[in-house]
OpenMM code with the backbone's topology and positions (N, CA, C; nanometers):
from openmm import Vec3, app, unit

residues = "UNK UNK UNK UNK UNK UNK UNK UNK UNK UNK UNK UNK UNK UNK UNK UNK UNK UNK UNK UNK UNK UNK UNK UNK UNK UNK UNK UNK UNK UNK UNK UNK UNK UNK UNK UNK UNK UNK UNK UNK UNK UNK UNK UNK UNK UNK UNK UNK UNK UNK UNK UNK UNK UNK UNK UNK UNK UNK UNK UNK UNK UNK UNK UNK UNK UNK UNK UNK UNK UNK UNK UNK UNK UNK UNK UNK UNK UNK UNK UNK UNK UNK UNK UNK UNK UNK UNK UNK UNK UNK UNK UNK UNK UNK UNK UNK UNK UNK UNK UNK UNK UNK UNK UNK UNK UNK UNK UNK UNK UNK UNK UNK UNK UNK UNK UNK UNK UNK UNK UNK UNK UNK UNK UNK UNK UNK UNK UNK UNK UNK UNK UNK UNK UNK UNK UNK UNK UNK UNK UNK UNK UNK UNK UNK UNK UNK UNK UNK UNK UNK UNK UNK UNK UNK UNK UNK UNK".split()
positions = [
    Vec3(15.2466, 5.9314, 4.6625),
    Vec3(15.1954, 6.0596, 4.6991),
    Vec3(15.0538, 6.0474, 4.7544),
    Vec3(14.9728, 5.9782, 4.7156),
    Vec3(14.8487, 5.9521, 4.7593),
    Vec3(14.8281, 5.8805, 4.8920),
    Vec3(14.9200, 5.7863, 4.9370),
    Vec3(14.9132, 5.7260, 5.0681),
    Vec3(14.9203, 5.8192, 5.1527),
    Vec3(15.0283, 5.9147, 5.1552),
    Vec3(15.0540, 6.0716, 5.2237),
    Vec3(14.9551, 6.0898, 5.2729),
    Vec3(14.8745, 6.1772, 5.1430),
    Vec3(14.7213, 6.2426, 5.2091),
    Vec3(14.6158, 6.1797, 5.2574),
    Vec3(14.6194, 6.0161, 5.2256),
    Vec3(14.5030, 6.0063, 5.2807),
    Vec3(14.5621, 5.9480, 5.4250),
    Vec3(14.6254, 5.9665, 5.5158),
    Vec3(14.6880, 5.9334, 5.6287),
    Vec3(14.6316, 6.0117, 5.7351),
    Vec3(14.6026, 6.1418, 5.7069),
    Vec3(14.5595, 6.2268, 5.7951),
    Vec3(14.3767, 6.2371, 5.7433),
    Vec3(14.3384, 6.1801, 5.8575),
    Vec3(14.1656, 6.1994, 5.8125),
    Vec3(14.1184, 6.1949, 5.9737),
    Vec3(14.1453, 6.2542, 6.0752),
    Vec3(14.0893, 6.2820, 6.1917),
    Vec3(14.2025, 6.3221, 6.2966),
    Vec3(14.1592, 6.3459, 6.4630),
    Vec3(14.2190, 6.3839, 6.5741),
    Vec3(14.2627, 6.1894, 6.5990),
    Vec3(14.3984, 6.2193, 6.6558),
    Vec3(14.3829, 6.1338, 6.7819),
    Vec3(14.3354, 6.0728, 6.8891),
    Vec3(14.3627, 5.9589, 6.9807),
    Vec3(14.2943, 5.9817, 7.0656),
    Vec3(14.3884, 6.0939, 7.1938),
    Vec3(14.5314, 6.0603, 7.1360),
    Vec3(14.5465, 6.1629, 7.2870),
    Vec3(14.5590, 6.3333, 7.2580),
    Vec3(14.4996, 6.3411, 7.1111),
    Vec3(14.4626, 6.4744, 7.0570),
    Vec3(14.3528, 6.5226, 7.1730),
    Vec3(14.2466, 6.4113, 7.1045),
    Vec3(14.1219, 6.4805, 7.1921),
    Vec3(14.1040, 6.4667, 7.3386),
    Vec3(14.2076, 6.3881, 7.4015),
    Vec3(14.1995, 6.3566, 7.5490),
    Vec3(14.2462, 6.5187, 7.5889),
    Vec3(14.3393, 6.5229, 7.5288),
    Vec3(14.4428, 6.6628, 7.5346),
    Vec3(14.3325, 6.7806, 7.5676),
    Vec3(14.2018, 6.7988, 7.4718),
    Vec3(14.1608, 6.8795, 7.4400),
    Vec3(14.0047, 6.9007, 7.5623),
    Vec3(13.9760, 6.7619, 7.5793),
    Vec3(13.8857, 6.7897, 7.7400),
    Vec3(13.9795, 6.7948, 7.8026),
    Vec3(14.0716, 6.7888, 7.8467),
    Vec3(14.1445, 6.8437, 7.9882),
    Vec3(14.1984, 6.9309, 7.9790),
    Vec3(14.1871, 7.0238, 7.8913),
    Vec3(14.1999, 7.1699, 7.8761),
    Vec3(14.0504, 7.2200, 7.9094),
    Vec3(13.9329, 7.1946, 7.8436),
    Vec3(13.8259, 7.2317, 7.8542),
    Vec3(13.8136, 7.2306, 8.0020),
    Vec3(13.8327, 7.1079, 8.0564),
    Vec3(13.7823, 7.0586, 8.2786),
    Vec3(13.8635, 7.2256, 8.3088),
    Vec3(13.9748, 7.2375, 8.2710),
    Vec3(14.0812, 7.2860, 8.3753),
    Vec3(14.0358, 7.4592, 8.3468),
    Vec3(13.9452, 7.4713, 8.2291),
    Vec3(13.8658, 7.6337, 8.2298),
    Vec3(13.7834, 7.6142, 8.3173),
    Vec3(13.7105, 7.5092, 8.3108),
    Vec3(13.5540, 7.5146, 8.3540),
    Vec3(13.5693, 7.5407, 8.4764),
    Vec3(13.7208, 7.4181, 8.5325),
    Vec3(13.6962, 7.4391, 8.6753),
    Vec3(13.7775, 7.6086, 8.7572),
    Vec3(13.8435, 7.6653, 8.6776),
    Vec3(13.8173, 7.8342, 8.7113),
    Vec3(13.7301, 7.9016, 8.6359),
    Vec3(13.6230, 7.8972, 8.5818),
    Vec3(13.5471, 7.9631, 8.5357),
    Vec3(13.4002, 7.9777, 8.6374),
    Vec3(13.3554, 7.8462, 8.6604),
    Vec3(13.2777, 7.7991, 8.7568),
    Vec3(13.2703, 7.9120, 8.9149),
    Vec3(13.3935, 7.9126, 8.9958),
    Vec3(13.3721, 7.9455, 9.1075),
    Vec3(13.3145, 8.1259, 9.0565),
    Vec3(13.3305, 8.1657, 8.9522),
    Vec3(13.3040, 8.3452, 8.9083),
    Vec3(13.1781, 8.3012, 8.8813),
    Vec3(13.1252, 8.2348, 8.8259),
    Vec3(12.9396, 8.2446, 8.8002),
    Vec3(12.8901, 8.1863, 8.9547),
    Vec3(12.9544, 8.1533, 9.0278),
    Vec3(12.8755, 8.1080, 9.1413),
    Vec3(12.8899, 8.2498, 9.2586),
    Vec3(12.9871, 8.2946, 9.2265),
    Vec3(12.9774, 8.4224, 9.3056),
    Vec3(12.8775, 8.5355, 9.3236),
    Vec3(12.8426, 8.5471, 9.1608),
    Vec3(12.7410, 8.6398, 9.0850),
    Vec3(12.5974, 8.6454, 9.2091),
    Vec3(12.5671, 8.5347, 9.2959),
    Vec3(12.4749, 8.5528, 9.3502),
    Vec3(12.4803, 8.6790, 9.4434),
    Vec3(12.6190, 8.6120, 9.5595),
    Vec3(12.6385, 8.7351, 9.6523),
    Vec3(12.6343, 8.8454, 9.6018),
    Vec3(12.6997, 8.8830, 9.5195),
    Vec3(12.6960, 8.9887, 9.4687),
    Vec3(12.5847, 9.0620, 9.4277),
    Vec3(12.5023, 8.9763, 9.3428),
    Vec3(12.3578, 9.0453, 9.3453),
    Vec3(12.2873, 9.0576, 9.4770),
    Vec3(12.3050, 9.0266, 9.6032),
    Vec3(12.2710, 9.0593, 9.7470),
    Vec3(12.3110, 9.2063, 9.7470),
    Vec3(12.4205, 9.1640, 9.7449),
    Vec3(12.4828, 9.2666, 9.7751),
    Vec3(12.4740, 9.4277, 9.6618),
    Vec3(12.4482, 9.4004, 9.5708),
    Vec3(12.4009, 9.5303, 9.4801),
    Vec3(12.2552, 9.5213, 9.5414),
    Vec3(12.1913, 9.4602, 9.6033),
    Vec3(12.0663, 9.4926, 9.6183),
    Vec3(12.0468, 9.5888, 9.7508),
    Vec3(12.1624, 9.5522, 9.8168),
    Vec3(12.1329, 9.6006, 9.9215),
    Vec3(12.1747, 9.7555, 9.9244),
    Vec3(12.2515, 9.8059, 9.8064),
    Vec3(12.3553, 9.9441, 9.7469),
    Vec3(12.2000, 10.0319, 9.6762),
    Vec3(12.1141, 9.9245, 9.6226),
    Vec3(11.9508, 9.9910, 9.6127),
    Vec3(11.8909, 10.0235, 9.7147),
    Vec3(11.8978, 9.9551, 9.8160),
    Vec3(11.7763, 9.9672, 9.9044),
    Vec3(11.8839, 10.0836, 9.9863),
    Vec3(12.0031, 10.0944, 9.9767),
    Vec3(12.0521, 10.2438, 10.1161),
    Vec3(12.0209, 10.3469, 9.9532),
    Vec3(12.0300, 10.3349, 9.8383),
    Vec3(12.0361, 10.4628, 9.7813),
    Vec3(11.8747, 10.5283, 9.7930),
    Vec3(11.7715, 10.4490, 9.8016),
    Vec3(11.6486, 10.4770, 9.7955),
    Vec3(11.5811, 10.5093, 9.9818),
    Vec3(11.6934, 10.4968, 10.0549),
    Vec3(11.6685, 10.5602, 10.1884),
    Vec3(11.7792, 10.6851, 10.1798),
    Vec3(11.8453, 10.7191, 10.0998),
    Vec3(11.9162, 10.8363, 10.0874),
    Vec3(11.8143, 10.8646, 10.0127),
    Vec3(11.7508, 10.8818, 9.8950),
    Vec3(11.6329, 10.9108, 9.8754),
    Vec3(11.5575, 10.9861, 9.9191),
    Vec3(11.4767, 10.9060, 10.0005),
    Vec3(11.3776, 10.9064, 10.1055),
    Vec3(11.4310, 11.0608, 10.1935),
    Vec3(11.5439, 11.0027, 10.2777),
    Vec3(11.5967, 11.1019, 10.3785),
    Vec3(11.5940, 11.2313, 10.3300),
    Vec3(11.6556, 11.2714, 10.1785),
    Vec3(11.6668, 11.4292, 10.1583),
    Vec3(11.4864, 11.4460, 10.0919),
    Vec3(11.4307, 11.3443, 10.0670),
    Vec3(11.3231, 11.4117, 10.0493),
    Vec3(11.2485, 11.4591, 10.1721),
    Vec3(11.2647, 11.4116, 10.3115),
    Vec3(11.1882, 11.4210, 10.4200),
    Vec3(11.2803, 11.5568, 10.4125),
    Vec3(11.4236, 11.5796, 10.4316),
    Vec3(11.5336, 11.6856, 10.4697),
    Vec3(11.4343, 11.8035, 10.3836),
    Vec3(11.4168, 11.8191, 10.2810),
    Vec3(11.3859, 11.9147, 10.1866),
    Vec3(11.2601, 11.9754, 10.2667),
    Vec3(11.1770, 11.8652, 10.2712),
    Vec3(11.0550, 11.9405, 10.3580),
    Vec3(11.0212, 11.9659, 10.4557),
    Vec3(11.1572, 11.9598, 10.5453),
    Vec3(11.1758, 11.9941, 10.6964),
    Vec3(11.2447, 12.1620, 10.6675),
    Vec3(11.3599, 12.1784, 10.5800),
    Vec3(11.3984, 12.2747, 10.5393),
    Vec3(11.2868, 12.4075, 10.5062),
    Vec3(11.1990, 12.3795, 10.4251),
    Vec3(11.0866, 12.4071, 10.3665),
    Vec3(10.9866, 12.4623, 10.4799),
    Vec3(10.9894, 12.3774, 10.5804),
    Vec3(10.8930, 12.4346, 10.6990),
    Vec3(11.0343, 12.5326, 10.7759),
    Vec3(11.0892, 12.4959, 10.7852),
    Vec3(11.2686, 12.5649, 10.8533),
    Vec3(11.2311, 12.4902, 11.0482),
    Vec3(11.2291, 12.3385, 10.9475),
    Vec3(11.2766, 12.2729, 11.1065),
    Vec3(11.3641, 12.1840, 11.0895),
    Vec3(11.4738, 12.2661, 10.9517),
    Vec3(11.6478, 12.1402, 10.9398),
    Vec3(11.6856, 12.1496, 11.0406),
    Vec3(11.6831, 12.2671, 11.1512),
    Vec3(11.7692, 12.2765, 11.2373),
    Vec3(11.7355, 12.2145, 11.4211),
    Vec3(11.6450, 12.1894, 11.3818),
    Vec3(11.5264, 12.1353, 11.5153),
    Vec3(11.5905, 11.9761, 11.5470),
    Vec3(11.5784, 11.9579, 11.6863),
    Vec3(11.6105, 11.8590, 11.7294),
    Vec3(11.5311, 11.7340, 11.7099),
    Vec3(11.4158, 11.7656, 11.7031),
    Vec3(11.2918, 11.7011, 11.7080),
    Vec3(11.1647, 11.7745, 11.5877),
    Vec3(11.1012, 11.7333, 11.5443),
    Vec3(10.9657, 11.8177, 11.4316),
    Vec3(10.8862, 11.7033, 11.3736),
    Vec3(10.8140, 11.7341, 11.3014),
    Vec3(10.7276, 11.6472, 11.1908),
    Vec3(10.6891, 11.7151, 11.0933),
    Vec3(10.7053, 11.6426, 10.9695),
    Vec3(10.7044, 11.6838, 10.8100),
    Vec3(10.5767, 11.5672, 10.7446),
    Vec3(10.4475, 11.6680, 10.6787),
    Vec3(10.4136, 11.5733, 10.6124),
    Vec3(10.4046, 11.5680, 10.5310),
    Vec3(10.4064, 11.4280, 10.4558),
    Vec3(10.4417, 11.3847, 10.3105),
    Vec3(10.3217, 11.3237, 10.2655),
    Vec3(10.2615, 11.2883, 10.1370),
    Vec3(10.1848, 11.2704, 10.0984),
    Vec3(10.1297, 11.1256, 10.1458),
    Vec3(10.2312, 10.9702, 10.1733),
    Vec3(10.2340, 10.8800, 10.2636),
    Vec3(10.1974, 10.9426, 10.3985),
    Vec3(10.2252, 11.0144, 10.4517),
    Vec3(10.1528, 11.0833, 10.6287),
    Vec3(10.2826, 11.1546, 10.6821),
    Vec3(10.2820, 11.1605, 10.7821),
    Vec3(10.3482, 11.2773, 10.8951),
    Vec3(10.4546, 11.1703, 10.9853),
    Vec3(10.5722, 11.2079, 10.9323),
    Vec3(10.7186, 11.1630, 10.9564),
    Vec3(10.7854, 11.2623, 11.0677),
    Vec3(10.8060, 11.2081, 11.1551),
    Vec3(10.8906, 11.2477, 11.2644),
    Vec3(11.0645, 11.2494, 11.2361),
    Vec3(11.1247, 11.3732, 11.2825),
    Vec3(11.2269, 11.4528, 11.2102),
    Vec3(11.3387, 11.4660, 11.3040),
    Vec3(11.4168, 11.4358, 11.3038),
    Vec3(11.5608, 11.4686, 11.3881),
    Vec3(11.6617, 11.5494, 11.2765),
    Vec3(11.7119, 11.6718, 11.3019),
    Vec3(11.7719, 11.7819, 11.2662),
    Vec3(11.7295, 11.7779, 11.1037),
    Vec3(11.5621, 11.7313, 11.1066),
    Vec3(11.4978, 11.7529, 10.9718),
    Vec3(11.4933, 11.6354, 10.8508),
    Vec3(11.5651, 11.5179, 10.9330),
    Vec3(11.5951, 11.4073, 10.8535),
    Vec3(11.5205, 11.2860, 10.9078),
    Vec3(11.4512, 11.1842, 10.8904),
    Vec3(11.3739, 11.1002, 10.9636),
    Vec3(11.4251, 11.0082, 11.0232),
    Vec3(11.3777, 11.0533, 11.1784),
    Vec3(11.3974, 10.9537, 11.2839),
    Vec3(11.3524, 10.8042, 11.2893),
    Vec3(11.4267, 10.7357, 11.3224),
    Vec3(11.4398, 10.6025, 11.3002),
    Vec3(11.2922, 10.5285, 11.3321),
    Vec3(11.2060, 10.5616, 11.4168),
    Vec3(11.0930, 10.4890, 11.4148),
    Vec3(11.0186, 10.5517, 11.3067),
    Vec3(11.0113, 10.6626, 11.2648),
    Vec3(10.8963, 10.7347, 11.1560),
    Vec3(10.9690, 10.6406, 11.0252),
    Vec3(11.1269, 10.6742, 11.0485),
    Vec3(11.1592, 10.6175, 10.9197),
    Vec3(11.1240, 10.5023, 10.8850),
    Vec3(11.0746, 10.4017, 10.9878),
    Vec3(11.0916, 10.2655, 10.9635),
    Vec3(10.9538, 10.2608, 10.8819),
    Vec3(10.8494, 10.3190, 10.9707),
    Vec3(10.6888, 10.3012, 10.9460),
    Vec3(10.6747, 10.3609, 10.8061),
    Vec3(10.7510, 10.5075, 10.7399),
    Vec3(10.7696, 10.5041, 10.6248),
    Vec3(10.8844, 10.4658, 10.4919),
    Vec3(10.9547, 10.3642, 10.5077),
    Vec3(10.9982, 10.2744, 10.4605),
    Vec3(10.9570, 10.2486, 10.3702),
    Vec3(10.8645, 10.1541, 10.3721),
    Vec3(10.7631, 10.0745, 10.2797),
    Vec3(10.7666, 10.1313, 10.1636),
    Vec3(10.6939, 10.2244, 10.2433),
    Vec3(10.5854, 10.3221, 10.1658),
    Vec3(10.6772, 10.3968, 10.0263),
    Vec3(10.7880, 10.4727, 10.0719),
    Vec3(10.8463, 10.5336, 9.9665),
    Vec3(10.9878, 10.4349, 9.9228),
    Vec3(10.9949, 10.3298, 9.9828),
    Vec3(11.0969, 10.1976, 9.8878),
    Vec3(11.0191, 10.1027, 9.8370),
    Vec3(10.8767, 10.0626, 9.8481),
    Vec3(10.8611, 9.9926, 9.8014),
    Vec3(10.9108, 9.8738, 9.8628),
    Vec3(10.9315, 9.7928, 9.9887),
    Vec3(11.0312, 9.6875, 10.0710),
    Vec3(10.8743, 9.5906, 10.0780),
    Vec3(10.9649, 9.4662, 10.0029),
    Vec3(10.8213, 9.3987, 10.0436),
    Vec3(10.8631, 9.2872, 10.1708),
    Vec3(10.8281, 9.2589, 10.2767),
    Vec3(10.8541, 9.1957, 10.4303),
    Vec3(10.8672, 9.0582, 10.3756),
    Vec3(10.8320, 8.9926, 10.2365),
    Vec3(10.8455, 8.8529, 10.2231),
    Vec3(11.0081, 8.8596, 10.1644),
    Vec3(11.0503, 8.9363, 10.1630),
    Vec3(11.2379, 8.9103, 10.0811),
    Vec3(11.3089, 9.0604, 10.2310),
    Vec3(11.2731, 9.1214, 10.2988),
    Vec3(11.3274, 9.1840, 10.3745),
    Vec3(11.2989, 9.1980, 10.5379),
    Vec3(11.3555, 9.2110, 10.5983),
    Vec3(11.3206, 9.2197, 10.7511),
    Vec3(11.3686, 9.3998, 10.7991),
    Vec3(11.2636, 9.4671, 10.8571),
    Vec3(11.3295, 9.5959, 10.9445),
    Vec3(11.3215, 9.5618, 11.0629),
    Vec3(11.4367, 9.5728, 11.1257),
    Vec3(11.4446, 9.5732, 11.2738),
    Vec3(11.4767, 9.7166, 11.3145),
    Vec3(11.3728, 9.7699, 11.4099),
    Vec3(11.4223, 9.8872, 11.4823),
    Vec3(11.5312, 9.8935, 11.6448),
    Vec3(11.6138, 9.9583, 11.6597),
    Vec3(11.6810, 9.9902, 11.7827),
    Vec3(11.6386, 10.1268, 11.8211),
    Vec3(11.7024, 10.2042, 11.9227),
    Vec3(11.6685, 10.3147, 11.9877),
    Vec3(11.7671, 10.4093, 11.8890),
    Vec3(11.6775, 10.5154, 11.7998),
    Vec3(11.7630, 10.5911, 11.7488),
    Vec3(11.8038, 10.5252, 11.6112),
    Vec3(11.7952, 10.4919, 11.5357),
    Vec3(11.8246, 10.3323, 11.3984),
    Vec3(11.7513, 10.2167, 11.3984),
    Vec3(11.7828, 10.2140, 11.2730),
    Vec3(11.6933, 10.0503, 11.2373),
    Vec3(11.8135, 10.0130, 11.1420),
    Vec3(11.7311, 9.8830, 11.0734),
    Vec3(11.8253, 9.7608, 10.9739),
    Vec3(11.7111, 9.7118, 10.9319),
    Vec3(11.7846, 9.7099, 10.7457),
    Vec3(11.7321, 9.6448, 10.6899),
    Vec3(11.7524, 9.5322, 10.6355),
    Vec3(11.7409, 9.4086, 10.6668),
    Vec3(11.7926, 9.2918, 10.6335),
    Vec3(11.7313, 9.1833, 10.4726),
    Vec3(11.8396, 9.1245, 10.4361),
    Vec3(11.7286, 9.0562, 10.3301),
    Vec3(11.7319, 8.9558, 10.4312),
    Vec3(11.6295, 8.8565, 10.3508),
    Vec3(11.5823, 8.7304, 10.4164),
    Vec3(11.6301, 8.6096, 10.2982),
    Vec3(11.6493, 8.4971, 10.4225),
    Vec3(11.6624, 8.4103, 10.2813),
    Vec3(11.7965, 8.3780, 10.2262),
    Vec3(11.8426, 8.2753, 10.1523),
    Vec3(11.9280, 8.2676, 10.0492),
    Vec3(12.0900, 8.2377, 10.1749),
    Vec3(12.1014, 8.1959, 10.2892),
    Vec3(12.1868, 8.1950, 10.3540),
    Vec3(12.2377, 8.2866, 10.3875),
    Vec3(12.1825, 8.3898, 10.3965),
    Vec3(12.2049, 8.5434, 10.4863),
    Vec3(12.1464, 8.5377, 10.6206),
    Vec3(12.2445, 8.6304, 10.6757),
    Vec3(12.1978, 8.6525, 10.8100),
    Vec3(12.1666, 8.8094, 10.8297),
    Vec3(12.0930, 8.8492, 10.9375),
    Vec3(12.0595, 8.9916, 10.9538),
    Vec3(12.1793, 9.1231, 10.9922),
    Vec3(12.2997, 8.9775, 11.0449),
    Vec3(12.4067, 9.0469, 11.1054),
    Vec3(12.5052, 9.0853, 11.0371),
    Vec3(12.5162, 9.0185, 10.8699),
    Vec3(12.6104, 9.0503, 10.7702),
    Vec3(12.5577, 9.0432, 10.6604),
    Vec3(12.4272, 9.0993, 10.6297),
    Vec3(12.3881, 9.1271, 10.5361),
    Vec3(12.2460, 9.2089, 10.5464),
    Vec3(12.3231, 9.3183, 10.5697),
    Vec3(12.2204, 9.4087, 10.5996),
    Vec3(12.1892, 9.5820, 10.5690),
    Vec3(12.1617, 9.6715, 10.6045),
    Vec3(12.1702, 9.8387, 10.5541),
    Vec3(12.1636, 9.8884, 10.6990),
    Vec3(12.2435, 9.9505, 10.7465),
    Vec3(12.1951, 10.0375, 10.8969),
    Vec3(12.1569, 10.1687, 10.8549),
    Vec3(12.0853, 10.2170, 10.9413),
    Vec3(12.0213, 10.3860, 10.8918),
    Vec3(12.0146, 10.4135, 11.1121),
    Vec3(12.1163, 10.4659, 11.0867),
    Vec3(12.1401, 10.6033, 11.2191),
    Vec3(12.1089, 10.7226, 11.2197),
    Vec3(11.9992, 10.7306, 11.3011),
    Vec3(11.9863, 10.9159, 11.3089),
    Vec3(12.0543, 11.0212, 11.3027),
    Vec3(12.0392, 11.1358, 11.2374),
    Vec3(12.1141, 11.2113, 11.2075),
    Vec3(12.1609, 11.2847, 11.3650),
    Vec3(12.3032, 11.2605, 11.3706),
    Vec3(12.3165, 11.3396, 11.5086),
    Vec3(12.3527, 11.4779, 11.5737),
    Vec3(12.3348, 11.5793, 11.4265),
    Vec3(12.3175, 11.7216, 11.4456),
    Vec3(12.2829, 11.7852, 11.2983),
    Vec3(12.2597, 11.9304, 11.3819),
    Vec3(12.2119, 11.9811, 11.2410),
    Vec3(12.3196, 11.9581, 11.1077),
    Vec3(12.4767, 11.9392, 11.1399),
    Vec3(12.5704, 11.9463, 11.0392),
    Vec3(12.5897, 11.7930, 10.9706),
    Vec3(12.5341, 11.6626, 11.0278),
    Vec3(12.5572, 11.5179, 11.0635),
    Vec3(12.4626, 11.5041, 10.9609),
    Vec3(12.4728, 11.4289, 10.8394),
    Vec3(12.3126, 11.3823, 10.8369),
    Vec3(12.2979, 11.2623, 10.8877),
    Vec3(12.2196, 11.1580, 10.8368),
    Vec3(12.1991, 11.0530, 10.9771),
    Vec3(12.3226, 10.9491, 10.8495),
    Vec3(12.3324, 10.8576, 10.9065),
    Vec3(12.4398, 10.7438, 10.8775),
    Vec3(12.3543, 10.6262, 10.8007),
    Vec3(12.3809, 10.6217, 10.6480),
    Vec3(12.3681, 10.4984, 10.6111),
    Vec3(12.4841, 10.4187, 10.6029),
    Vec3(12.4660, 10.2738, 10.6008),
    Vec3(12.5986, 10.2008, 10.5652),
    Vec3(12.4995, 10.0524, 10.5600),
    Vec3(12.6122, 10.0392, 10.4258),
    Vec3(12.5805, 9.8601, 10.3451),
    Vec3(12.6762, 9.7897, 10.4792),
    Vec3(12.5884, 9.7111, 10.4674),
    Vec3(12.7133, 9.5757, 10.5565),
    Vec3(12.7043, 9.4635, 10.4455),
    Vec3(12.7521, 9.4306, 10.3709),
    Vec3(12.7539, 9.2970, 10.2651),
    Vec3(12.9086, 9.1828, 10.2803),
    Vec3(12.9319, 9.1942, 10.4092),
    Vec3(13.0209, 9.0838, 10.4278),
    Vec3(12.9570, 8.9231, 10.4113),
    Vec3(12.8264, 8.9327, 10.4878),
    Vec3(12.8084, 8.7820, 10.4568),
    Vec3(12.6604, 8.7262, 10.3683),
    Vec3(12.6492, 8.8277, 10.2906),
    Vec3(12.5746, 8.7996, 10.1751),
    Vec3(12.5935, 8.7046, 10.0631),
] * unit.nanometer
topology = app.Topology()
chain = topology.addChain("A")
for resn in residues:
    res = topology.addResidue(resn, chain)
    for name in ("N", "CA", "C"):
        topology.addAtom(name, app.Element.getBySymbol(name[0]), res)
């Protein structure tokens, strides 16, 4: 009876071989989900930076309303940062850009604004992004009923 029990006093070896190649075969699907986590934080960053120009926009909207130039093609609203230029009361893409900063807080060493005629983009910098798929567009609002167009682009973040 005693030879019995003392027979069993550890693992194998093809116990424990058994038991790292279970461990490799998590790690190696576990691995590609923590490496993702980056884009993704691009990409939630960039779901901050359009909510804080939706922000921005109805706060300029409110005080275009306020003067009663929502409905104006063209106006200027000023805000305690300075005097923002207004398309159907919502800020036009060059005022918007110049006040940007100011009410997001965007610091130019992690972001790039590029302006076009009528819109800008806000790009991050860095980290294997490009401006062209990883970015925020902000389009002028194109009537009094329109407000202007944000949209995330986070395809290649």
């Amino acid at each position: 009876m005693k030879n019995q029990m003392s027979k069993q006093k550890g693992f194998t070896l093809i116990e424990l071989i058994i038991v790292i190649v279970i461990l490799g075969i998590l790690a190696v699907t576990a691995v590609p989900r923590f490496i993702d986590l980056q884009n993704d934080a691009r990409a939630s960053t960039l779901e901050g930076v359009k909510a804080a120009l939706q922000g921005g926009a109805q706060l300029v909207y409110a005080k275009s309303a306020i003067a009663g130039l929502q409905r104006e093609a063209t106006g200027t609203v000023t805000l305690a940062s300075g005097t923002v230029n207004t398309v159907f009361g919502y800020p036009a893409g060059a005022a918007a850009i110049a006040e940007a900063p100011r009410f997001m807080d965007l610091s130019t060493d992690d972001f790039t604004i590029a302006q076009a005629t009528g819109s800008f983009n806000i790009s991050l910098d860095g980290g294997g992004t490009t401006a062209a798929t990883c970015r925020v567009e902000y389009t002028d609002a194109a009537s009094a009923t329109a407000p202007p167009s944000i949209v995330v682009v986070s395809s290649g973040c």
